[in-house]
matplotlib code that plots the C-alpha trace (Angstrom):
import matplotlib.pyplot as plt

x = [170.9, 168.8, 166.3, 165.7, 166.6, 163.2, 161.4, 162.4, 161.7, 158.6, 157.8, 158.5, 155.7, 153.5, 154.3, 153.0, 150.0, 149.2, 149.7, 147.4, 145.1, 145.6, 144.7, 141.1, 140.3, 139.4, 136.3, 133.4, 132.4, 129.6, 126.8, 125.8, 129.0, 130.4, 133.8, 135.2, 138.2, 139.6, 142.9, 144.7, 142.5, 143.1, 139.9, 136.2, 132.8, 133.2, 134.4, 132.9, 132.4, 130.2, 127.6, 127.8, 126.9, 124.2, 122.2, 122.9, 121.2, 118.5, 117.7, 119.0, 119.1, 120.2, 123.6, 126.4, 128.9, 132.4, 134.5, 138.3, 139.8, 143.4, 141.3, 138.4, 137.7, 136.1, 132.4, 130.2, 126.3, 124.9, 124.8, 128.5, 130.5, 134.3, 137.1, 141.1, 143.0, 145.8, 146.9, 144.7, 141.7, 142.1, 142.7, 139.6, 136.9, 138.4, 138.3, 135.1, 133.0, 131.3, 132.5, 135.1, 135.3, 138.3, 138.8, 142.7, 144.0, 143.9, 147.1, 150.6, 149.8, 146.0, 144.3, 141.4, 139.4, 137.8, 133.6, 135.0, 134.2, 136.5, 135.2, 137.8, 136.1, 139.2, 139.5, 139.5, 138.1, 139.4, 142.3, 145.3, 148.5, 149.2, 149.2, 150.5, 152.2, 151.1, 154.1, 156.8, 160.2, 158.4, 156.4, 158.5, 159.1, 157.6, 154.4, 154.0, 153.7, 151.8, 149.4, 149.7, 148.9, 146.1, 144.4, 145.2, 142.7, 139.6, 136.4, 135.2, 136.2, 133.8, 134.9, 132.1, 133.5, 135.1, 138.0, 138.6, 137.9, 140.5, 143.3, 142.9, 144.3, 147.4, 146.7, 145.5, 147.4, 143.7, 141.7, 139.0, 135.2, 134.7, 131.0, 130.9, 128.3, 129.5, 130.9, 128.8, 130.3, 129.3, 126.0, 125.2, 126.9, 123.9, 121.0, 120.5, 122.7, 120.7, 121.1, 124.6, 124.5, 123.0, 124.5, 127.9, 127.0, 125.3, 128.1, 130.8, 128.4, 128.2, 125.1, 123.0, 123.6, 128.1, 129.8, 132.6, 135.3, 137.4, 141.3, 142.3, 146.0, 146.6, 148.4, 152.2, 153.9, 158.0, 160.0, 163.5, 164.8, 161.3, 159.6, 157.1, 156.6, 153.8, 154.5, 153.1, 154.6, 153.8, 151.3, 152.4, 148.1, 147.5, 144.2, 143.3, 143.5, 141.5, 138.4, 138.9, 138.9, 136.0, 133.7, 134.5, 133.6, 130.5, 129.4, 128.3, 130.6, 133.2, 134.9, 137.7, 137.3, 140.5, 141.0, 144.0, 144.3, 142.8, 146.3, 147.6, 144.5, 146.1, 148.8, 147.5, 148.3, 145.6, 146.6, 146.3, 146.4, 145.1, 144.3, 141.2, 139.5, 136.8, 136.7, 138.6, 137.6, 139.2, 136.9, 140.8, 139.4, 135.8, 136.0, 133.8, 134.9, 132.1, 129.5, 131.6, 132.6, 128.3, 128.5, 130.7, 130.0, 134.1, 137.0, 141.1, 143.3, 146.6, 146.5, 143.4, 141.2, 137.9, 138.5, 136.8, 133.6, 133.6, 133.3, 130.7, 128.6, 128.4, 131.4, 133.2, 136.8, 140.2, 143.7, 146.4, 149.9, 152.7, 155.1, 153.8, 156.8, 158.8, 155.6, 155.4, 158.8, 158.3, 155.4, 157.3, 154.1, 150.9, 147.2, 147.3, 149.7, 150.1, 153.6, 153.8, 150.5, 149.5, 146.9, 144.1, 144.3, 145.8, 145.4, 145.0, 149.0, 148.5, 151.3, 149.0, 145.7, 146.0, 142.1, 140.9, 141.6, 140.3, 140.9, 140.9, 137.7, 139.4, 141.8, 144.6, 147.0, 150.5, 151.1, 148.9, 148.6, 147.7, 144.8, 143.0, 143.4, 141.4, 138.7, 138.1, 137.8, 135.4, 132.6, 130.2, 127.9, 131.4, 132.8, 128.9, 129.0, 132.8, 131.7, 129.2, 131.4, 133.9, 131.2, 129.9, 133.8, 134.5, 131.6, 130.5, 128.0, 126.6, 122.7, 122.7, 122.3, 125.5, 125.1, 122.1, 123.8, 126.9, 124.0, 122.6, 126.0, 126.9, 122.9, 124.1, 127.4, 125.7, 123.3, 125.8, 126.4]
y = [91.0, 88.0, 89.3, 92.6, 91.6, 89.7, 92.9, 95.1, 92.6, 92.1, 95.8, 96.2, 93.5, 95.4, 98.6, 96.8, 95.3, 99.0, 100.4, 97.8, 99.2, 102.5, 101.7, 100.0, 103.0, 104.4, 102.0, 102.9, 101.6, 98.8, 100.2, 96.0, 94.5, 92.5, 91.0, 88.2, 86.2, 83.3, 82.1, 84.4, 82.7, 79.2, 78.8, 77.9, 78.5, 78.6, 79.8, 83.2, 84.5, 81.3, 82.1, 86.0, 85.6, 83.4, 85.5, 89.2, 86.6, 86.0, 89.7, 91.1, 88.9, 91.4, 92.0, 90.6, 88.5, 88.3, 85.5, 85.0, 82.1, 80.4, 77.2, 77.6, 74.2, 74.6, 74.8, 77.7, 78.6, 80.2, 83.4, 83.6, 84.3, 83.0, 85.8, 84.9, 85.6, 87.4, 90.7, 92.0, 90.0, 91.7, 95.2, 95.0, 92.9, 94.5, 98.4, 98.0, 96.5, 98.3, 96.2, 93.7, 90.5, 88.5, 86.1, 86.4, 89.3, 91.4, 90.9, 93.1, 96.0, 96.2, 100.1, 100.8, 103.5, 106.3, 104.8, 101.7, 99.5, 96.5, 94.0, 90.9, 88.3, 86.8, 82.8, 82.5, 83.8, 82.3, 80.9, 78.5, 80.0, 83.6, 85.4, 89.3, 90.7, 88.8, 86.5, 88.8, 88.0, 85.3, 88.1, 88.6, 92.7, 91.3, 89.9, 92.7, 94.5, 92.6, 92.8, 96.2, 97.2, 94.9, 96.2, 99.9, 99.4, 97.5, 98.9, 96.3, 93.6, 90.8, 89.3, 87.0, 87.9, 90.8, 87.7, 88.8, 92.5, 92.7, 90.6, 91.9, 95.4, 92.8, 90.0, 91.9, 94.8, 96.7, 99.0, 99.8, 98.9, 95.1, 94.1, 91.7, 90.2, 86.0, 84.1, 83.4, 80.2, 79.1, 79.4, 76.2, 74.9, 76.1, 74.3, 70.4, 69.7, 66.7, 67.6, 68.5, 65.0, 63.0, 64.5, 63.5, 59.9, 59.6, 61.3, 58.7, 55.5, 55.4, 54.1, 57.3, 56.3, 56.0, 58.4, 60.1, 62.0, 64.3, 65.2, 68.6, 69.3, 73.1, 74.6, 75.0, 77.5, 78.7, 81.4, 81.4, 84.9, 86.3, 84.4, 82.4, 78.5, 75.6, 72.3, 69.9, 67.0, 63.0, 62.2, 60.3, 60.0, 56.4, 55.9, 52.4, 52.9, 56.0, 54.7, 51.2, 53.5, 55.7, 52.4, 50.7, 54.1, 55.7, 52.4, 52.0, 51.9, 55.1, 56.4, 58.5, 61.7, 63.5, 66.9, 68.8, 72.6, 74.4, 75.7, 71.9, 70.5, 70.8, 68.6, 66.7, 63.1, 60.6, 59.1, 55.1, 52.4, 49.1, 48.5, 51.4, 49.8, 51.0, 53.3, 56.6, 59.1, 62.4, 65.9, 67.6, 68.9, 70.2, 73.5, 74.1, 72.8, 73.5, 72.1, 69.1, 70.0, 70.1, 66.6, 65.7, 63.2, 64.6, 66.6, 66.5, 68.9, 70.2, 74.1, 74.7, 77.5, 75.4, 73.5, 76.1, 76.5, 72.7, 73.7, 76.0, 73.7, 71.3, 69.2, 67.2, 68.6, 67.4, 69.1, 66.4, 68.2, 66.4, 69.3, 72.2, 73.2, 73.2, 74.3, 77.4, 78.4, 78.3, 80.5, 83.4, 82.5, 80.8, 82.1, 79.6, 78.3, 74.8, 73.9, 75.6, 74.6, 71.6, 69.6, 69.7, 73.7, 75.3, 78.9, 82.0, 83.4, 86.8, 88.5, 88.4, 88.7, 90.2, 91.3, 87.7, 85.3, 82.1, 77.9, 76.3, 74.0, 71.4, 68.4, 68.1, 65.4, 65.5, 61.4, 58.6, 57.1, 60.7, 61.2, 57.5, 57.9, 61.3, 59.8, 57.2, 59.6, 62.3, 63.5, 65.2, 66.8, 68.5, 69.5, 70.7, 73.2, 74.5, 75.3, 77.1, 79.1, 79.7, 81.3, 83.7, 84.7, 85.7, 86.8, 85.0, 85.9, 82.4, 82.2, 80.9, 84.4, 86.1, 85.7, 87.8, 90.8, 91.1, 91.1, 93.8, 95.8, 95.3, 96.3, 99.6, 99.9, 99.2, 101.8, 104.7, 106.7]
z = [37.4, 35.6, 37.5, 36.9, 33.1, 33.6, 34.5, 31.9, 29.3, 30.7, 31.0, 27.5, 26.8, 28.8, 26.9, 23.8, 25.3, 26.7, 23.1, 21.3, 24.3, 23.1, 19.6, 20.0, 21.6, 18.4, 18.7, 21.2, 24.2, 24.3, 26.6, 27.2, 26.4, 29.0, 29.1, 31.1, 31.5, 34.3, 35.0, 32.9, 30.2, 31.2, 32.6, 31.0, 31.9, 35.8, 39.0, 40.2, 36.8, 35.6, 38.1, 37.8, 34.1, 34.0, 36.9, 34.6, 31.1, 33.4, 34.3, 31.1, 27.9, 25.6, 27.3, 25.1, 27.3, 26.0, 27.4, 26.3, 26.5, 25.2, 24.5, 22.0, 22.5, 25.6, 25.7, 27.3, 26.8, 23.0, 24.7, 25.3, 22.8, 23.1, 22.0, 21.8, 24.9, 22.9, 22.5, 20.1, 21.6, 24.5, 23.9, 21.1, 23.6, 26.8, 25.1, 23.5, 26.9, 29.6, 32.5, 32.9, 35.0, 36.2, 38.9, 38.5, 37.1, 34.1, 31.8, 32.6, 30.4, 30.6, 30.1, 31.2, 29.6, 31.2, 31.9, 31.7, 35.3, 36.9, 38.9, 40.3, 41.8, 43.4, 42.9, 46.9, 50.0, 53.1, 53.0, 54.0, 52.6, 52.2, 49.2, 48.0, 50.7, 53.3, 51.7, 52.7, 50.7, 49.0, 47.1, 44.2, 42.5, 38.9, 41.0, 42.7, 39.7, 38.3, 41.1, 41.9, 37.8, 37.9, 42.0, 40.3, 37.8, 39.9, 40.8, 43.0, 44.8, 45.9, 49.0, 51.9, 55.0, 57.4, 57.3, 53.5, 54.4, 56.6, 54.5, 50.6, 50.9, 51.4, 49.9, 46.9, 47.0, 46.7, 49.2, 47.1, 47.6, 48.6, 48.0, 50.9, 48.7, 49.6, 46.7, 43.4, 42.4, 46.5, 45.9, 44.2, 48.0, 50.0, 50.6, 50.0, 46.8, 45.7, 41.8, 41.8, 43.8, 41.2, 38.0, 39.0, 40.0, 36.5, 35.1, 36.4, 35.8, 40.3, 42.0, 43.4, 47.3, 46.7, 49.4, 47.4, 48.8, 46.8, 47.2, 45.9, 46.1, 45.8, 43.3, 43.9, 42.0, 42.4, 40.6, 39.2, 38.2, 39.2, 36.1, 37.8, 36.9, 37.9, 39.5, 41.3, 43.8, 43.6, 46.2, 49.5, 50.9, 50.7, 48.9, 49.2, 53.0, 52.9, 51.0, 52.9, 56.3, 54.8, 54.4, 58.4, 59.6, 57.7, 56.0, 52.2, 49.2, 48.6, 45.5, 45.0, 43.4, 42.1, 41.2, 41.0, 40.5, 36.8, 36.2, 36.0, 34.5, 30.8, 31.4, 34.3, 33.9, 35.2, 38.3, 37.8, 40.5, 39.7, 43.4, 42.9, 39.3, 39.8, 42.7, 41.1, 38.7, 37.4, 37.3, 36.9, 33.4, 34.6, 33.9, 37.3, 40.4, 42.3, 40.7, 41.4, 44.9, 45.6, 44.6, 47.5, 50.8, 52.2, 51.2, 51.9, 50.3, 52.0, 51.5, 49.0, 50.3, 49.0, 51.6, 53.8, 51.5, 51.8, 55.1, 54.5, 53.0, 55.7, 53.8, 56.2, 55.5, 56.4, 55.7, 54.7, 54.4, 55.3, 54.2, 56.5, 57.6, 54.0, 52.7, 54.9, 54.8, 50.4, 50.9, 53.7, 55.7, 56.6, 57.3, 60.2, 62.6, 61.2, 61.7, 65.3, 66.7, 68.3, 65.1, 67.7, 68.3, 65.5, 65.2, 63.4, 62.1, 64.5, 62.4, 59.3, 60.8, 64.1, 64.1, 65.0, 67.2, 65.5, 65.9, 62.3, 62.2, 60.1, 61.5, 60.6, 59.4, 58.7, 57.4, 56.5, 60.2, 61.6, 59.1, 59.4, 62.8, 63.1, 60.3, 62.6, 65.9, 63.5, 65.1, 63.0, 65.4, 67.0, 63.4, 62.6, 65.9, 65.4, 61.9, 62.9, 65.4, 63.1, 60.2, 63.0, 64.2, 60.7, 59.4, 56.8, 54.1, 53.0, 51.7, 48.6, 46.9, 46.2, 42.8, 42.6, 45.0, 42.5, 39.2, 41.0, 41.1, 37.8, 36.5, 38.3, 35.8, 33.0, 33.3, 34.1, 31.1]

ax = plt.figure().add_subplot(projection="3d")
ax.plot(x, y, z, "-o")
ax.set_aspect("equal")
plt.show()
C-alpha cells in the first residue's frame, strides 16, 4: 500500500511537470538550440555529453548549448550557458530546443514536442551488474516507469558494441535506433594519453613518471516503498598493502587515486589514513571522470562498468568485490557469473545475454589476500591478448572518433525542419 501511495504521488508530480511542459509550448522551437542535462542534473561538464558538445562548437559555433544543472557553481566553457534544473527550467529550455541530450534520463513528466529530437547517451556500455529488466524483481514499478516514460520519448540511442545492441531493449526498456557510433567521453582513452597523463600529475603536485592506480567503487543504490535512495559501504581493500604490492611488482613510486561514483560526490567525505600522507588524492568532485581515468597506470572497482573501457584503453583492470554474492542477490542478477564461476573463468550470465558466450578479461578478487596475490601473478602481455579477444567477441567500436559520428547525427536533426 506505501508503495503504490508512492506512485500516485509521484504521478501527480509528473502530471505538473507535463503541464508546465504544456505551457512553454506557447514559445517556439529553437532551430540551433541544444539542451543537455547529466545525472538528473547532478552532473557538470562531462561524461558523453561533454565530448558530444564540444565536437557540434567546433563544426557549428553558432549553435546555442543549453546545459541544466542543480549546481550553478559548477564550471563549463563561455559557450555553454547553465539553466536551473527545475520545473520551469526544464519545460522552458527543454520546450524551446531542437534536440535534447541526456546521459540518464529525462525527468518523470517530461513532453516532448512534435520536431523535437531525443538523444540518451546512456552513462555505461558494457557492464557488470544488470540494469532495467535485466534485474527481474529488483526492477521496481516506479522505475520502470520512470524508464519506460523516459525510452518512450528517445530518438536515438548511442551504444559501442553488438554487446549493448543486444542488452538495451532490456536494460533500457528502448528498441529504437542505436547509433553504434562507440562512446564520446572514450575517446580521449584511445591513443597514447600522455596529456591527460601529465595534467593530472601537475594537478596533484606528483612527479611526471608516478604510476597511479585508481579505485572506483560503484554506485549502490536501494529502495524502500519504491522511493529509491543512495548509499555507499566503508571500504574493506587494504590500501597501504596495495600501493606497497604495486611498487615490489612494477617498480617506481605509486599513488592512490580515489574516486567514488558522481551521485555520491556531493557528500563524499575524504577518505583519510595517515599511513598514505602523501600517496592519496580525491578526483570524487571532477566533474569528468575520464579525463581522469586517461591519466591512469591501473584500475580496481567492484561492479563499475568503466572498468571495461579501462580495459579498452589498455588499463590494466582488476574487479575487487568481496560481496558478489550479497551483491548479486540485491541486484536480482549479474551480467557475469561472478559468484558461481571459478575467478579464473568467469563467464557471461547466459540467462541475460544468451547471444554470447564470453570469459570476463578482468581478475578477480574477492579479499585482500586474493587480490595481491593475482597483482603479483599479472601478466600483461596475457591481459593485453584476452583484451583484445574479448573487443572482437563483442564488437566493439573503439577509434578514438565517436564523438565526431554522433556530431554528425545531431548536424542531421538540426537541419530537419
Amino acid at each position: 500500500m506505501q508503495e503504490q501511495n508512492y506512485i500516485r504521488w509521484r504521478k501527480i508530480k509528473a502530471w505538473g511537470n507535463r503541464l508546465a511542459f504544456y505551457l512553454c509550448r506557447i514559445f517556439p522551437i529553437k532551430r540551433h538550440r541544444i539542451c543537455i542535462a547529466t545525472f538528473e542534473g547532478k552532473g557538470g561538464f562531462g561524461c558523453n555529453p561533454k565530448y558530444i558538445v564540444r565536437e557540434l562548437h567546433r563544426r557549428h559555433p553558432d549553435y546555442e548549448f543549453i546545459w541544466l544543472v542543480k549546481d550553478r557553481d559548477k564550471r563549463f566553457p563561455d559557450y555553454v550557458k547553465k539553466a536551473p534544473y527545475t520545473v520551469w527550467g526544464r519545460a522552458y529550455w527543454m520546450s524551446t530546443a531542437k534536440v535534447w541530450i541526456d546521459n540518464y534520463r529525462t525527468h518523470y513528466g517530461t513532453a516532448k514536442r512534435k520536431g523535437q529530437y531525443y538523444l540518451n547517451t546512456n552513462h555505461y556500455t558494457e557492464g557488470i551488474k544488470c540494469t532495467g529488466l535485466l534485474r527481474g524483481e529488483g526492477f521496481s514499478r516506479m522505475a520502470y516507469l520512470v524508464s519506460k516514460a523516459d525510452s518512450d520519448q528517445m530518438d536515438a540511442l548511442v551504444t559501442d558494441s553488438r554487446w549493448c545492441d543486444a542488452v538495451m531493449p532490456d536494460s533500457m526498456l528502448f528498441a529504437g535506433a542505436m547509433l553504434k557510433t562507440g562512446a564520446p567521453r572514450c575517446d580521449i582513452l584511445y591513443g597514447e594519453r600522455r596529456e591527460a597523463r601529465r595534467r593530472i600529475r601537475e594537478k596533484h603536485g606528483l612527479p611526471q613518471d608516478a604510476h597511479i592506480v585508481m579505485y572506483a567503487p560503484t554506485f549502490r543504490e536501494g529502495a524502500k516503498n519504491g522511493k529509491r535512495s543512495v548509499y555507499s559501504e566503508a571500504w574493506t581493500l587494504d590500501f597501504v598493502r596495495l600501493l606497497d604490492t604495486l611498487e615490489a611488482k612494477f617498480g617506481g613510486k605509486w599513488y592512490l587515486c580515489l574516486r567514488v561514483h558522481p551521485q555520491l560526490a556531493p557528500t563524499f567525505r575524504q577518505y583519510k589514513n595517515e599511513a598514505l600522507a602523501g600517496r592519496i588524492f580525491d578526483e570524487s568532485q571532477a566533474d569528468d571522470m575520464y579525463e581522469v581515468l586517461a591519466g591512469m597506470d591501473f584500475y580496481i572497482t567492484d561492479y563499475s562498468s568503466a572498468i571495461f573501457e579501462a580495459g579498452f584503453a589498455g588499463i590494466p583492470a582488476f574487479i575487487y568485490a568481496d560481496d558478489i554474492a550479497q551483491y548479486a542477490h540485491d541486484r536480482g542478477a549479474l551480467m557475469w557469473n561472478l559468484a558461481t564461476d571459478p575467478h579464473e573463468r568467469v563467464r557471461n550470465n547466459k540467462a541475460v545475454t544468451p547471444q554470447f558466450d564470453l570469459t570476463l578479461p578482468f581478475p578477480v578478487a574477492s579479499d585482500n589476500e586474493e587480490l595481491l596475490e593475482k597483482l603479483q601473478q599479472f601478466d600483461g602481455n596475457v591481459y593485453h591478448q584476452t583484451m583484445e579477444k574479448f573487443t572482437q567477441a563483442i564488437g566493439l567500436v573503439f577509434d578514438g572518433k565517436a564523438s565526431a559520428r554522433v556530431a554528425e547525427n545531431i548536424g542531421g536533426w538540426m537541419e530537419d525542419r
